[in-house]
C-alpha positions in Angstrom: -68.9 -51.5 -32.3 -68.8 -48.1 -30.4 -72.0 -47.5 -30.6 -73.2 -50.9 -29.4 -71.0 -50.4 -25.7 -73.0 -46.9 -25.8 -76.1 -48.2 -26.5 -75.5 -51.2 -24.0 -74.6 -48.5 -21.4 -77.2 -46.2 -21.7 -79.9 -49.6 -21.3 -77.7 -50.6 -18.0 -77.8 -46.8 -16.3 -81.7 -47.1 -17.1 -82.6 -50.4 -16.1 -80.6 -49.6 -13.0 -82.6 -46.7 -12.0 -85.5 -48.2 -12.4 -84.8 -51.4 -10.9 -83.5 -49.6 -7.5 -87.0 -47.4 -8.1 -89.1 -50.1 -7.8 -86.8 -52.4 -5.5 -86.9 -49.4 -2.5 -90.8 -49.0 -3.4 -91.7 -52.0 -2.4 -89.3 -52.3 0.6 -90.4 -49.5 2.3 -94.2 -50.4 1.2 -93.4 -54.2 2.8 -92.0 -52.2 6.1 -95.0 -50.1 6.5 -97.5 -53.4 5.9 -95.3 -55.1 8.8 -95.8 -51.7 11.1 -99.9 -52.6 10.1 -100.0 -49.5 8.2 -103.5 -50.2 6.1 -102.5 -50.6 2.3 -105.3 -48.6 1.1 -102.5 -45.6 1.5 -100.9 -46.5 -1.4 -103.7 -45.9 -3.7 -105.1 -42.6 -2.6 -104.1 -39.7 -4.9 -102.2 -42.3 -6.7 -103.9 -41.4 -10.3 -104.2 -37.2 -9.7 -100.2 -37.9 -8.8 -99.0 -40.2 -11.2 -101.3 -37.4 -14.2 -99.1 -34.5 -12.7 -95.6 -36.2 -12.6 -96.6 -37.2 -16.3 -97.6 -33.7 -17.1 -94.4 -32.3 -15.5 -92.2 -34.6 -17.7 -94.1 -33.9 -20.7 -93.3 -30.2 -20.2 -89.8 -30.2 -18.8 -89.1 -32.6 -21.7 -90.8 -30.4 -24.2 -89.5 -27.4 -23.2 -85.9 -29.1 -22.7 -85.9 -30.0 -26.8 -87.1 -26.6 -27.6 -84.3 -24.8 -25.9 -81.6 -27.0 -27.8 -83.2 -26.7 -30.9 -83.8 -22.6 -30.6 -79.9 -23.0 -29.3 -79.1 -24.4 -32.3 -80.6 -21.6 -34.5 -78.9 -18.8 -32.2 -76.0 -20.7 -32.6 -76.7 -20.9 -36.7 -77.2 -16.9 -36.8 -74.3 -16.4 -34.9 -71.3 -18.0 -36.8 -73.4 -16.9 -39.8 -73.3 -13.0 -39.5 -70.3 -12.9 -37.0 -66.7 -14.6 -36.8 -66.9 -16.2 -33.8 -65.6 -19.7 -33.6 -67.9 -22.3 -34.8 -66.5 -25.4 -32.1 -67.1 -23.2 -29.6 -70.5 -21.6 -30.3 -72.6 -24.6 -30.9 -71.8 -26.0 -27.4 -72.2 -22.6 -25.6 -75.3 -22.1 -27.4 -77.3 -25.5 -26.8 -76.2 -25.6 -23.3 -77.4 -22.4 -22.5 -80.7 -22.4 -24.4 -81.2 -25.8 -22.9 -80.7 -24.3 -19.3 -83.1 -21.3 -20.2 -85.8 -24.3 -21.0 -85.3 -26.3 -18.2 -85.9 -23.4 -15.8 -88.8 -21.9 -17.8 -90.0 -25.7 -17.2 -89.0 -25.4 -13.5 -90.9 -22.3 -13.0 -93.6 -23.6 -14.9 -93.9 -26.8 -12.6 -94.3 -24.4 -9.9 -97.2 -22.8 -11.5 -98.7 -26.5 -11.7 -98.5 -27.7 -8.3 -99.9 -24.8 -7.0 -103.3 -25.7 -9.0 
């Protein structure tokens, strides 16, 4: 039963998102066809754009899930060869390796956008 509010939650926050996404799109694309703004804007460097944002979620994303599960292991090897307390370790761990692989992807993305 617990799981089903979670579930139903998570699909609201993300139909939400997306919803406003595509709602403010297409009311600032609508405002800029009133100002007789030629449409043709909206298609260039749509497909070079949409392959880098797709290439930068793919490797924050990636690099995200590695860092947890390398946080994981450090956090394995730690309450395995030392007496530090297992509640607390795991959580320190993943969030921390998880930061490390967000801003490896960060300066990463950096690197991209300048090619």
């Amino acid at each position: 039963m617990e799981a089903a509010i979670v579930f139903m939650f998570l699909f609201t926050v993300i139909f939400g998102i997306f919803y406003l996404f595509f709602t403010t799109r297409n009311k600032e694309r609508l405002a800029l066809i009133e100002k007789g703004v030629d449409a043709k804007i909206f298609m260039s460097g749509e497909r070079k754009k949409s392959t880098l944002t797709g290439r930068v979620i793919i490797l924050n994303l990636a690099l995200l899930l590695m860092g947890i599960g390398f946080g994981v292991f450090v956090a394995l090897l730690l309450t395995t060869y030392t007496r530090l307390d297992e509640n607390a370790i795991y959580p320190a761990m993943i969030f921390l390796m998880a930061g490390v692989g967000l801003f490896a992807g960060f300066k990463l993305t950096k690197q991209l956008d300048k090619e």
